[in-house]
N, CA, C and O atoms as CSV, one atom per row, in Angstrom:
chain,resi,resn,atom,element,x,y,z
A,1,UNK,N,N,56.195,-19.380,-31.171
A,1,UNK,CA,C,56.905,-18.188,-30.742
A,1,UNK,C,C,55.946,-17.117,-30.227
A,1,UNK,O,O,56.328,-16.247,-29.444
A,2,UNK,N,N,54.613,-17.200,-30.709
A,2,UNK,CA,C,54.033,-15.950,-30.176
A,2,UNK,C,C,52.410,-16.583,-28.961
A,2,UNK,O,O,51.329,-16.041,-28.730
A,3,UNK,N,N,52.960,-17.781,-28.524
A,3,UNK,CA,C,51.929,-18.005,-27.708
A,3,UNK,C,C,52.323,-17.963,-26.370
A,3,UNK,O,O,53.281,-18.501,-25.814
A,4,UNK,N,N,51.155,-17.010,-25.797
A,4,UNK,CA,C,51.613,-17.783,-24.381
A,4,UNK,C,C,50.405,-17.880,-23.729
A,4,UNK,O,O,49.455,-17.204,-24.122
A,5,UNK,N,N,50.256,-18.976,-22.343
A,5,UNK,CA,C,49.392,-19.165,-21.716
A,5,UNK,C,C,48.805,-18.523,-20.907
A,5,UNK,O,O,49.400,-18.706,-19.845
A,6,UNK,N,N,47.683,-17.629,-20.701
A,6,UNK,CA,C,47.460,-17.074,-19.308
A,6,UNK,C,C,45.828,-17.636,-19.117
A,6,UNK,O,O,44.813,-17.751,-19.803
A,7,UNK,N,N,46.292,-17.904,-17.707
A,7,UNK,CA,C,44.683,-18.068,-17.114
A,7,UNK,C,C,44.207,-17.218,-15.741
A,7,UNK,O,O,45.018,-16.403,-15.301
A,8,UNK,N,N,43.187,-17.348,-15.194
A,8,UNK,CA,C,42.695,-16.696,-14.089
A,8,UNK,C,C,43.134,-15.070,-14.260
A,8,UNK,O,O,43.843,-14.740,-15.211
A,9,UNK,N,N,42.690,-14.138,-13.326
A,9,UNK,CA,C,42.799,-12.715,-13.806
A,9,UNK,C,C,44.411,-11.988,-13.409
A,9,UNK,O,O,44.851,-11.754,-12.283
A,10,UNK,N,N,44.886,-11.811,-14.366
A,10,UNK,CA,C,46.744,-10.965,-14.428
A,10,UNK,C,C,46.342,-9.719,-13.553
A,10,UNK,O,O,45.275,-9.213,-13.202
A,11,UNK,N,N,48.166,-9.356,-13.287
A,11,UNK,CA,C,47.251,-8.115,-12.537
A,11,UNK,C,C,47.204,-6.875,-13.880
A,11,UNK,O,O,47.553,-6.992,-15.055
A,12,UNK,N,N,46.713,-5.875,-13.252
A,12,UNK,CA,C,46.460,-4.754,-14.029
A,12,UNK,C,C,47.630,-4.079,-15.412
A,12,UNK,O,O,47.321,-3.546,-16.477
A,13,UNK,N,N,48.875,-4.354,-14.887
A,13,UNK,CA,C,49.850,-4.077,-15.654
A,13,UNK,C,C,50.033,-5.251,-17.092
A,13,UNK,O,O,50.649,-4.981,-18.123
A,14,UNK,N,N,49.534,-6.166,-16.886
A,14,UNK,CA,C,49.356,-6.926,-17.730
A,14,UNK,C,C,49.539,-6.863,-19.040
A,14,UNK,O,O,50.456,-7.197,-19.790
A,15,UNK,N,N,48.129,-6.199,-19.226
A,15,UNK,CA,C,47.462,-6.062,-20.529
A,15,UNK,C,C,48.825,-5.017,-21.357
A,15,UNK,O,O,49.257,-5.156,-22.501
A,16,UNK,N,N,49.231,-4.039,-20.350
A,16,UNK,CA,C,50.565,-3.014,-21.054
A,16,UNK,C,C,51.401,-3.613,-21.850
A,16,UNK,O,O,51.691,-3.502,-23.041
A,17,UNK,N,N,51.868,-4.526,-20.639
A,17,UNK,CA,C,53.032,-4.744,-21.139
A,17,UNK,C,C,53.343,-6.088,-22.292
A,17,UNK,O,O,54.311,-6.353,-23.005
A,18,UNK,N,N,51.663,-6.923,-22.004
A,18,UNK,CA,C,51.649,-7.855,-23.261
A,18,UNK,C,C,51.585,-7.444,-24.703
A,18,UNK,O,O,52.065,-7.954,-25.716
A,19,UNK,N,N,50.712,-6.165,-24.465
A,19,UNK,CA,C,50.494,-4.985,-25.643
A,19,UNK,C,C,51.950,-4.623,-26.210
A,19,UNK,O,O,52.221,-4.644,-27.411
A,20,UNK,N,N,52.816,-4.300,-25.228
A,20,UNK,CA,C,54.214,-3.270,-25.717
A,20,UNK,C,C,54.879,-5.058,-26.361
A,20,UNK,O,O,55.239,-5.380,-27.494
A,21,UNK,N,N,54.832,-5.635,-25.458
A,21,UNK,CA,C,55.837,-7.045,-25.770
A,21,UNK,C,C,55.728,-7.667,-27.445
A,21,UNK,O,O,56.567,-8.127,-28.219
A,22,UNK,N,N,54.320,-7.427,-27.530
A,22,UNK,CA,C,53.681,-8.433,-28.867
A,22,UNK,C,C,53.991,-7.317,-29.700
A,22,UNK,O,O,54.392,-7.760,-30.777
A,23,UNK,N,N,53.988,-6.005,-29.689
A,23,UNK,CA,C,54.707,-4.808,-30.444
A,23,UNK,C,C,55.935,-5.112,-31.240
A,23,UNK,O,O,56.296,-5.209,-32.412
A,24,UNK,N,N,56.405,-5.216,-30.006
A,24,UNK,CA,C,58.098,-5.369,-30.184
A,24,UNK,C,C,58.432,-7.195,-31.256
A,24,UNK,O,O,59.326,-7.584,-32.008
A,25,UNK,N,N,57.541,-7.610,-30.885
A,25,UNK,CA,C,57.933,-9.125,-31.202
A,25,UNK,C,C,57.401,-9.102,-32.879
A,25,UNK,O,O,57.840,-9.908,-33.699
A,26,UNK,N,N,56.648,-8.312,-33.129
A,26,UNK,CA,C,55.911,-8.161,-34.436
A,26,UNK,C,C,56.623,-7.834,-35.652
A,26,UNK,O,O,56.435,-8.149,-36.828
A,27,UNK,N,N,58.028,-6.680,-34.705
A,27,UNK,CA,C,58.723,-5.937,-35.603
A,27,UNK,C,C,60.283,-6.864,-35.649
A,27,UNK,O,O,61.376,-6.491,-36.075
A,28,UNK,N,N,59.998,-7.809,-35.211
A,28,UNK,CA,C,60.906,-8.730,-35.351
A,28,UNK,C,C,60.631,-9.452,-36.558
A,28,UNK,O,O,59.528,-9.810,-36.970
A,29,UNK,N,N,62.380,-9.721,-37.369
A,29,UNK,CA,C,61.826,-10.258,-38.580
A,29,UNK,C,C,62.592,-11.934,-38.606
A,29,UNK,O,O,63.691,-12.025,-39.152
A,30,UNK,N,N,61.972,-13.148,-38.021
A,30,UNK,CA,C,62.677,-14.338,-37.546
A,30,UNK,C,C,63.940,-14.873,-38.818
A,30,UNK,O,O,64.859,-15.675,-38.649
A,31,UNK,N,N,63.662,-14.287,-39.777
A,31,UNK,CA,C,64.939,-15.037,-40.980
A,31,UNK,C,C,66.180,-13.681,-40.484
A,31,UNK,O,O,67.175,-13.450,-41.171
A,32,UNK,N,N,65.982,-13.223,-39.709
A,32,UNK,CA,C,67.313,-12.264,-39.421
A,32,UNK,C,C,68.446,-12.542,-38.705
A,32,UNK,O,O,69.503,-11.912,-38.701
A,33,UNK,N,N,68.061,-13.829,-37.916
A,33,UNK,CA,C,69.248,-14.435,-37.468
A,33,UNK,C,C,68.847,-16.173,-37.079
A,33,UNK,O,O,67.740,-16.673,-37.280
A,34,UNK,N,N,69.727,-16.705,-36.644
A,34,UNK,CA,C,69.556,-18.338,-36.813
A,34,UNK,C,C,68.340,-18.426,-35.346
A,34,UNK,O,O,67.341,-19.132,-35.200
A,35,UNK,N,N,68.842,-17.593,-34.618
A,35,UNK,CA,C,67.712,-17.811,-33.219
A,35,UNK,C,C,66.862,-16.246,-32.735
A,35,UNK,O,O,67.342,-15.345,-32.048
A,36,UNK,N,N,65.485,-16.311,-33.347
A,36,UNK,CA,C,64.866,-15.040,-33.412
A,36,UNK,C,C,64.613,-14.827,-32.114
A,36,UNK,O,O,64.475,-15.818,-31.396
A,37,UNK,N,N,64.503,-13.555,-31.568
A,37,UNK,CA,C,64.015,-12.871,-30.276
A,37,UNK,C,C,62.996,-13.366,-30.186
A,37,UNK,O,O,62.262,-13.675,-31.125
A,38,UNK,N,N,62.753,-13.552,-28.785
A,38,UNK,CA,C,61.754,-14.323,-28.128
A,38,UNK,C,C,61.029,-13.182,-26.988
A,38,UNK,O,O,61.135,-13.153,-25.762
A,39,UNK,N,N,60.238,-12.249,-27.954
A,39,UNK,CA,C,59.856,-10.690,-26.540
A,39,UNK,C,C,58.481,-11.419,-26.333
A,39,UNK,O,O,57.619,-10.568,-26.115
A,40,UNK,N,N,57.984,-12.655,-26.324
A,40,UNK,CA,C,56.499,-12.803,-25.791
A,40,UNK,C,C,57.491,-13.808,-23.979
A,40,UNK,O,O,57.198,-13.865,-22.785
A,41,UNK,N,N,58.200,-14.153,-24.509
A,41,UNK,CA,C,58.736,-14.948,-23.098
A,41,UNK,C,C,59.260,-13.714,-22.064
A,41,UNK,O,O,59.584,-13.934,-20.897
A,42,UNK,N,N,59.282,-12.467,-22.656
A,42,UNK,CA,C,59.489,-11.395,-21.947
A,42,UNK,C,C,58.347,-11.238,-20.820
A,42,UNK,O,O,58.408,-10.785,-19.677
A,43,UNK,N,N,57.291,-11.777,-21.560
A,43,UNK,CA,C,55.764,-10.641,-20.524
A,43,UNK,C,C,55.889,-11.221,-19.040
A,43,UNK,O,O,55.561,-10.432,-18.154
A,44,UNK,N,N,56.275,-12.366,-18.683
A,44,UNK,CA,C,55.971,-12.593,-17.349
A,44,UNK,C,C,56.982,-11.859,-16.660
A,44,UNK,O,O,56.742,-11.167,-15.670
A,45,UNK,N,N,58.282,-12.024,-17.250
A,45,UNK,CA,C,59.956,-11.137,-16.467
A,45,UNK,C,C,59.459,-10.021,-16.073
A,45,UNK,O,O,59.336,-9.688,-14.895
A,46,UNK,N,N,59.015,-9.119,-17.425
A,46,UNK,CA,C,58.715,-7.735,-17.068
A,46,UNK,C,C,57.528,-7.374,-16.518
A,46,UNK,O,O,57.346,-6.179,-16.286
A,47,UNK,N,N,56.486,-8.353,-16.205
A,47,UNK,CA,C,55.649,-8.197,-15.106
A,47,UNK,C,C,55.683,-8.754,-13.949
A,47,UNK,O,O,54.703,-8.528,-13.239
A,48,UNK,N,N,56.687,-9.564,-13.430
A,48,UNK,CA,C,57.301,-9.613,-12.381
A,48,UNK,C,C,58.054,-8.545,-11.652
A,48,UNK,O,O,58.023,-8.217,-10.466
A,49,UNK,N,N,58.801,-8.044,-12.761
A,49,UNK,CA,C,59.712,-6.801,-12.638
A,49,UNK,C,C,58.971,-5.724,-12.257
A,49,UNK,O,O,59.470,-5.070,-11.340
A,50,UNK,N,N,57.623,-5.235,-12.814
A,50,UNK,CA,C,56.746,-4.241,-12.241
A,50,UNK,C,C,56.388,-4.556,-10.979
A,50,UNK,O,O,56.459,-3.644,-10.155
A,51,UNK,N,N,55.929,-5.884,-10.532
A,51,UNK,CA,C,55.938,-5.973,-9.470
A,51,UNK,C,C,56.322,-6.350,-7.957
A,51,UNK,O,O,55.708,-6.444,-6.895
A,52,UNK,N,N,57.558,-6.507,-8.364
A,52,UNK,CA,C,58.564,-6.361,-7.190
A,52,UNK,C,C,59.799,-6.115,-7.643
A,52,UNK,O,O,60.813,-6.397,-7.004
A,53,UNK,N,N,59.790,-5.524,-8.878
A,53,UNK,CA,C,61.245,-4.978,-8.552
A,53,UNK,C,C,62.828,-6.053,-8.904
A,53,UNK,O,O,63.969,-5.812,-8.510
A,54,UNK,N,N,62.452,-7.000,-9.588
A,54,UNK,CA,C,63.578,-7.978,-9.707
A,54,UNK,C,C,63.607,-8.777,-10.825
A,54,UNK,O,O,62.625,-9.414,-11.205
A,55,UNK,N,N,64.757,-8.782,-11.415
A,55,UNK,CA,C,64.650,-9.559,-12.781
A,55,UNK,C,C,65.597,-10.652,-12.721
A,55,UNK,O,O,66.730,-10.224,-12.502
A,56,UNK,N,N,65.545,-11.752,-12.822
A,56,UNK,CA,C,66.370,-13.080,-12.922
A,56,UNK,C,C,67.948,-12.431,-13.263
A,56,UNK,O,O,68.987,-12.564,-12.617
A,57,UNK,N,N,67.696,-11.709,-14.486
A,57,UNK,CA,C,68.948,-11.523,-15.202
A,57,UNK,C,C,69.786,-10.124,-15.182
A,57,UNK,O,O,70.529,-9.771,-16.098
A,58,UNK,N,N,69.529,-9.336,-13.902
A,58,UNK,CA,C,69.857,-7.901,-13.970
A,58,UNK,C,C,70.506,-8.142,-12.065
A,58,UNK,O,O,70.063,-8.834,-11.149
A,59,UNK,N,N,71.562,-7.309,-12.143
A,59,UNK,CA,C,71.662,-7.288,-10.502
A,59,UNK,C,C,71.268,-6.056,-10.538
A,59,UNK,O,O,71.397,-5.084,-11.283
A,60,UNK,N,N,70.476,-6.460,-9.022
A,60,UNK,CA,C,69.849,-5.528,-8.446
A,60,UNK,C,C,70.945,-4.597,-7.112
A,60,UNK,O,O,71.724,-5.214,-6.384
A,61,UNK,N,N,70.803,-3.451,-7.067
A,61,UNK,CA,C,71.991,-2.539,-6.475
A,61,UNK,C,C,70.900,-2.032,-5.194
A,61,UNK,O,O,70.470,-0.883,-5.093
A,62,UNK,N,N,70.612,-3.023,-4.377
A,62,UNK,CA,C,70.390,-2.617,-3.380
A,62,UNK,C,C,71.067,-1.523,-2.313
A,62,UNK,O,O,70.345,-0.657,-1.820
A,63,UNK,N,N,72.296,-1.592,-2.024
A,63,UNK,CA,C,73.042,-0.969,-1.252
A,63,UNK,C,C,73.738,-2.868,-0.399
A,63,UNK,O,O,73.599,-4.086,-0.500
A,64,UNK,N,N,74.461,-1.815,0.352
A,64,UNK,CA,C,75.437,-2.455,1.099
A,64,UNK,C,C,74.361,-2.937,2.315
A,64,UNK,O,O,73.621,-2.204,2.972
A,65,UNK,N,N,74.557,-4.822,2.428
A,65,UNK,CA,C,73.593,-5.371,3.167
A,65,UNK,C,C,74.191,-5.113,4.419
A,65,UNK,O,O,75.387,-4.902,4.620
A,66,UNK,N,N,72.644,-5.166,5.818
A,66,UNK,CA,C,73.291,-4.830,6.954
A,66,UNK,C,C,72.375,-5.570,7.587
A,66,UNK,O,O,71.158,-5.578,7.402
A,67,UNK,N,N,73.421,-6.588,8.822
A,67,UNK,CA,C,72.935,-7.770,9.714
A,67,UNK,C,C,72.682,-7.233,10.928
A,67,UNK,O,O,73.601,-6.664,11.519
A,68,UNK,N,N,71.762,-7.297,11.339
A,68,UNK,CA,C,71.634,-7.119,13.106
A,68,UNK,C,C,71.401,-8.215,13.489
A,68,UNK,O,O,71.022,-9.164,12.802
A,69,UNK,N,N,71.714,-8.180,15.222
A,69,UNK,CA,C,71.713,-9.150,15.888
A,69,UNK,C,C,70.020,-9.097,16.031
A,69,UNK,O,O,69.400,-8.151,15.546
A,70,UNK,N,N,69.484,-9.963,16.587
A,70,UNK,CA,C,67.709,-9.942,16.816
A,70,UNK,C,C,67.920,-10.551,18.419
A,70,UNK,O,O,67.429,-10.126,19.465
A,71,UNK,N,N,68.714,-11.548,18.222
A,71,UNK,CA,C,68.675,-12.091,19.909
A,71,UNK,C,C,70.094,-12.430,20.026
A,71,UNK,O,O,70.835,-12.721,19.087
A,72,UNK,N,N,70.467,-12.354,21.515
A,72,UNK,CA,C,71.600,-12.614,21.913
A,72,UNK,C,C,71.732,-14.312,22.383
A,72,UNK,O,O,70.673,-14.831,22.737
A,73,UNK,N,N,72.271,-14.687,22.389
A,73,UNK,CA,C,72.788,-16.117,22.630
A,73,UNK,C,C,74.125,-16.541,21.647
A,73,UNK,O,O,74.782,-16.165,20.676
A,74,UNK,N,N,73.967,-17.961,22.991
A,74,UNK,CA,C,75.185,-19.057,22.036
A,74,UNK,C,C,74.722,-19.681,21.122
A,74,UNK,O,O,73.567,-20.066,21.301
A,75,UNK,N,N,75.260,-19.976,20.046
A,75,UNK,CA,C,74.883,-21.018,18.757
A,75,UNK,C,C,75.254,-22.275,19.586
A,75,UNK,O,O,76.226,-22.133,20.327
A,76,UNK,N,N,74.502,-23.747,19.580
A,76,UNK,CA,C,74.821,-24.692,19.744
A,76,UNK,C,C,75.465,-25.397,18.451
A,76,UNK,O,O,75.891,-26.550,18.524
C-alpha cells in the first residue's frame, strides 16, 4: 500500500505532492474499513493534474466546444 515506483528525474512538483500524499495516507487507519484508502496511488493523478490540468475522474468544464472549418472541400 505505501510503495510506489519512481525512476529517472519527476518534475519539480513531485516531491510536494508525494510529501502531502504519504501525509494523508499515514493518517489513515487500514482496520477502518474492509478496503483502506489508497492516497500513494494518488501521486501520479495529482501530478498529472498539476500538470495539465486533467484528472481521469473529474469533468473538466471547459466551456462550450467550437468547430471551425480549416479547409473548404467535399468529403469523399
Amino acid at each position: 500500500l505505501d510503495h510506489l515506483h519512481v525512476w529517472g528525474e519527476p518534475p519539480a512538483a513531485f516531491a510536494e505532492i508525494a510529501d502531502r500524499m504519504r501525509a494523508e495516507q499515514a493518517k489513515e487507519d487500514p482496520s477502518d474499513s474492509e478496503m483502506p484508502v489508497d492516497f500513494i496511488w494518488e501521486i501520479p493523478i495529482a501530478l498529472a493534474n498539476s500538470l495539465c490540468r486533467y484528472r481521469h475522474d473529474e469533468y473538466a468544464d471547459w466551456g462550450k466546444p467550437e468547430f471551425k472549418i480549416l479547409a473548404e472541400g467535399k468529403l469523399d
